[in-house]
N, C-alpha and C positions, 0 to 999 in steps of 0.2 A: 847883358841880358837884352832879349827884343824889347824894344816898346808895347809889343802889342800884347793883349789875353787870344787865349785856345777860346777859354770860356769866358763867359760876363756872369759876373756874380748873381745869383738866384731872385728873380721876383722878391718883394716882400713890403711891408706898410710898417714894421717896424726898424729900429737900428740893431747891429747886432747886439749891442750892449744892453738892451730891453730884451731882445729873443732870445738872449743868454741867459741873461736870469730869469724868467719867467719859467722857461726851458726846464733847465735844470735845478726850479721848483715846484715842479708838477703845475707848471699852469698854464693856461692855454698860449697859445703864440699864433704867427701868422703862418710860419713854413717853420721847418727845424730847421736849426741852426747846421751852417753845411761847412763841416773842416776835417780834415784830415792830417795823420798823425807825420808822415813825409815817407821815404825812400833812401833806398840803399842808395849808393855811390853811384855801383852799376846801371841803375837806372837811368842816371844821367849819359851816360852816350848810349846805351844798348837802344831807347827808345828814342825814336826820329822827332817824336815831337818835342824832346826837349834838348836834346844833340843839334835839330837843325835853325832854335829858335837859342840857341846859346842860355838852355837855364842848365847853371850848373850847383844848384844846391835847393834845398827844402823851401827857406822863405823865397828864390824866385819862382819855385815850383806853385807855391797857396798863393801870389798873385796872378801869376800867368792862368793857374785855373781857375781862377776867382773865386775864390773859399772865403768866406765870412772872417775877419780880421780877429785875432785873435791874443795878447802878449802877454807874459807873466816877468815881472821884474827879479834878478837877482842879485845877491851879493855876495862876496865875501867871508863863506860860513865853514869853509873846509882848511887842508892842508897848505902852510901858507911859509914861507915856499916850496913851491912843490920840488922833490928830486928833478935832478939836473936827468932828462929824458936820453941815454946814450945806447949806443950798440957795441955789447961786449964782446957776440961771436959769431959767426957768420958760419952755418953749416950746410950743404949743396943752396937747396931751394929755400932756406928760412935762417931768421937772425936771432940770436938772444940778444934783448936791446932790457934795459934797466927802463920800467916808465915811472910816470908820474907820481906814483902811489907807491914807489920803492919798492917795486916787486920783479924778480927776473924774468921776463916772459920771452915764449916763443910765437913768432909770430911769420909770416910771409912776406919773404923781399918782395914780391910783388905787389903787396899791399893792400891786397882784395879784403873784402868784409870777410872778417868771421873772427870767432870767438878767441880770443889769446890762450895757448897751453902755459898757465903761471907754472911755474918753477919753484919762487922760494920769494920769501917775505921778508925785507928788511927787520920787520917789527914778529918780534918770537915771545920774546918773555918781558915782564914788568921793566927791568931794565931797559930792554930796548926803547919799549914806548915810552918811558919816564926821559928820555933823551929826543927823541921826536919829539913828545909833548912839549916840552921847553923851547927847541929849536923852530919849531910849525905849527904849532898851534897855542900861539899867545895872542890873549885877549886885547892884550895893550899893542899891539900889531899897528901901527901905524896905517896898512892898506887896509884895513877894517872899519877904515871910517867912510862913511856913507858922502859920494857927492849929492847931496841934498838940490844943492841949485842944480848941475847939471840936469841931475834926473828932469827935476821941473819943467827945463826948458826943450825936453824931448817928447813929454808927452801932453798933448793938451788940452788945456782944463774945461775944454765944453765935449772931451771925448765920445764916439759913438762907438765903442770898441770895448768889449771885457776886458778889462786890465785884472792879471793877480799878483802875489807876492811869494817867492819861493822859501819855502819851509824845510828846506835842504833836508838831511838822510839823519835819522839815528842811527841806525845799522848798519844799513847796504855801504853806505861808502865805507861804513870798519872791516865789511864783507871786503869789498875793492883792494882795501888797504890790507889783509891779512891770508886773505884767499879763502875759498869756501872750507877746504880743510884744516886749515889753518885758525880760521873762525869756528869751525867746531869743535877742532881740540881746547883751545882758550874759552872757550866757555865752562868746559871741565877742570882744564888745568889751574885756570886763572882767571878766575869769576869775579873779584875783584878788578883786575887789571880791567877785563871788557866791558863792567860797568860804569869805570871812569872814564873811559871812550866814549859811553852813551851819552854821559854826563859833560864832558866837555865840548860835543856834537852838541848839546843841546843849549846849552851857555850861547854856543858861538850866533844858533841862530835867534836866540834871546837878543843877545846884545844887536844883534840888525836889526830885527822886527823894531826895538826901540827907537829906534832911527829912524828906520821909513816909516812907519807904520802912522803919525800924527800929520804925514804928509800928503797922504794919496787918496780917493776916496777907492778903496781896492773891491773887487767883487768877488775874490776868491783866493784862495792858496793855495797851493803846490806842493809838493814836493816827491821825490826816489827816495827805494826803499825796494831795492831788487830782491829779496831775501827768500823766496821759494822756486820751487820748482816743480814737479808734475807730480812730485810726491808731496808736496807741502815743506812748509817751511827749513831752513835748516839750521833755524834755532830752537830749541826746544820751545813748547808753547809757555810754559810755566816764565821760563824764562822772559819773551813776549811779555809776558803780562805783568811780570815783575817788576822787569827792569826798563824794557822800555814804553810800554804804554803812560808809567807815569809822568814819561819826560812830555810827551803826547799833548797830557792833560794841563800840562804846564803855558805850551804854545796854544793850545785851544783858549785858555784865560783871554792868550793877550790879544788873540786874532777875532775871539765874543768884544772884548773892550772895545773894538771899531766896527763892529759890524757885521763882522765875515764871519761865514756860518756855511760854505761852502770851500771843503777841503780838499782837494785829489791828492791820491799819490801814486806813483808808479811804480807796479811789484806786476813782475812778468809770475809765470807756473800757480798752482794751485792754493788760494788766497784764505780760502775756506776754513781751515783749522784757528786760523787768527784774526778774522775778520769782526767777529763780536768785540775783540779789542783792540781794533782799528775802529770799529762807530764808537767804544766807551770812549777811545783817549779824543775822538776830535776826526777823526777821518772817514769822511763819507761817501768821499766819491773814490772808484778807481777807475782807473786807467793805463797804458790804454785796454786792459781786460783781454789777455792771453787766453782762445778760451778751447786750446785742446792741450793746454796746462792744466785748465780748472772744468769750465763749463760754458753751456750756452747764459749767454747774458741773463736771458730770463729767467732762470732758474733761480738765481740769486735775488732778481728784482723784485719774484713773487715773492721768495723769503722771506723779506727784509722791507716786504710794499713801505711806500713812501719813507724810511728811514736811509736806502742807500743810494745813491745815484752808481753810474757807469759811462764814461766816453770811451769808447772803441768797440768793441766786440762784435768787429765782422771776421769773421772766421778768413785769416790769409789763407789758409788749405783750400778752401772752397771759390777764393779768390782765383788760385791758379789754377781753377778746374774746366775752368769755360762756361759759357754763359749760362747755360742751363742748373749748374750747380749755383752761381752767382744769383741769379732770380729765386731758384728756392729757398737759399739761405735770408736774401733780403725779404721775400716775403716772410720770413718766421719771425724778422723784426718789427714787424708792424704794428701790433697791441702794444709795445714798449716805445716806441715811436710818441706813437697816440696818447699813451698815458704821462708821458712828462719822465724826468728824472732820466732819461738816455737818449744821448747824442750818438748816432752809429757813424762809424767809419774803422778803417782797417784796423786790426788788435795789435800790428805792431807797424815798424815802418815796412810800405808792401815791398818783398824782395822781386829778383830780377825773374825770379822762372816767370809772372805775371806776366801774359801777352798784351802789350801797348794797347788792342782794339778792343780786350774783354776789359781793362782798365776802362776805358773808355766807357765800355759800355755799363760797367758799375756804375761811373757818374751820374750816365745820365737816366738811370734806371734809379738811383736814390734819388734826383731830382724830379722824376716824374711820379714816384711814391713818397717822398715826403717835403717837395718844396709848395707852393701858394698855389693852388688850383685855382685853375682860368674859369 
């Protein structure tokens, strides 16, 4: 990576870790807080400024353009070991390779971004998962235990930076692990079996919060929870509300017991049908906010005034429209700006159609509408 920044981080009288939270609890600040969610792969060579300055990934990308510091710690809270990741069969231009999550996908030798066509799911019926669960996801797991001193001695204790704590997936990762069809036949089929999924998701990330949680002073939580799409969710809502909000309300106890009171999660497509319990169980911000899945951010913000936050929902479509489209969508964010509770920047990581100079010119167009006036 160069030594050097494109940009130099934004004007400002506070640290980011005061303009963070301040920010995103409705209250005044000095400049918004200026970060971005990252970039496809292709970004990396297709745009010269960061092919020729050698950034090859997201965190050299938020320092080279100096975005406001930003980290959320994880651990340990999913499939543990994961399948041995192999390639089964190789057809002209694409491979079926066995990943992570035990599921056969198809995918591209050449290995460009895009969505895997899954195949088939290791995990089918009670059986199967009764044998996963025993094999990869046990509680007494020896790698589940928290380096407590390491952590300490990487982040440090007079911090100027948001630190959060990752509150990993009730669902989306059983989504991951089962496949969308797959997760909604098993919710009919085997309603049992998938609320024991939720329920040991929710165990795994109990037992970490216990661990980290007396040690950090954290300012927020995290976590994915891919589970909708442009038609809304693809689990029933009843179900939602049944089964997994209460695990939700569980994690909300122990993240209230320290302080934290600022939750995001990350559910790309239209959020809307399950969002009332997403604020009941504990979740109030999302992110990064898909919003020609769901909507324009403010729509939701008036809603929901001061009960929901958002970080993202700048519309990528409009990103790759050219500047004029880019200026009118950024001025629509400007009363959400201003009133607190929304951080703007790109709704997912920005793909390659984006031209490096209307990029460019995003920047410095959200810098000059919402960083520190001179």
């Amino acid at each position: 990576m160069s030594d050097k920044r494109m940009k130099e981080p934004w004007n400002g009288s506070m640290s980011p870790r005061e303009r963070f939270n301040r920010q995103i609890h409705y209250q005044p600040v000095d400049r918004c807080f200026n970060m971005e969610f990252g970039y496809w792969d292709e970004n990396f060579t297709l745009w010269d400024m960061f092919r020729l300055n050698n950034i090859n990934n997201n965190d050299e990308a938020h320092e080279f353009l100096g975005f406001d510091p930003i980290l959320s710690l994880s651990g340990n809270v999913w499939m543990n070991p994961p399948y041995e990741e192999k390639v089964i069969e190789i057809i002209e231009d694409t491979k079926i390779i066995m990943n992570h999550d035990g599921l056969l996908a198809e995918v591209p030798i050449d290995q460009h971004d895009t969505i895997p066509h899954f195949i088939k799911s290791s995990i089918v019926t009670p059986d199967d998962w009764a044998r996963c669960k025993a094999e990869r996801f046990r509680r007494d797991d020896p790698d589940r235990i928290v380096d407590i001193h390491t952590l300490k001695k990487s982040i440090p204790e007079n911090r100027d930076f948001p630190l959060g704590v990752y509150c990993g997936s009730m669902i989306g990762k059983i989504r991951d692990m089962l496949t969308f069809e797959g997760l909604a036949y098993a919710c009919y089929d085997y309603p049992e079996m998938v609320e024991d999924m939720v329920e040991t998701c929710c165990l795994l990330v109990e037992d970490y919060l216990d661990q980290i949680l007396p040690h950090f002073n954290f300012d927020f939580a995290s976590g994915w929870e891919d589970i909708c799409y442009k038609n809304g969710p693809i689990v029933s809502v009843d179900f939602f509300r049944d089964v997994v909000m209460p695990r939700y309300k569980r994690i909300k106890r122990k993240l209230m017991n320290y302080g934290i009171d600022i939750w995001y999660t990350d559910c790309d497509g239209d959020v809307r049908p399950i969002l009332p319990y997403f604020l009941e169980g504990g979740i109030n911000c999302l992110f990064p906010f898909e919003v020609n899945g769901c909507a324009h951010p403010g729509e939701l913000l008036d809603q929901y005034s001061g009960k929901l936050r958002i970080m993202g929902g700048f519309d990528k479509m409009q990103l790759g429209k050219g500047k004029e489209a880019i200026k009118s969508y950024m001025l629509s964010l400007i009363p959400y700006v201003e009133q607190g509770g929304y951080i703007p920047f790109c709704d997912h990581r920005c793909p390659p159609n984006v031209k490096e100079e209307d990029y460019l010119y995003y920047l410095d167009l959200k810098e000059e509408l919402f960083g520190m006036k001179k």
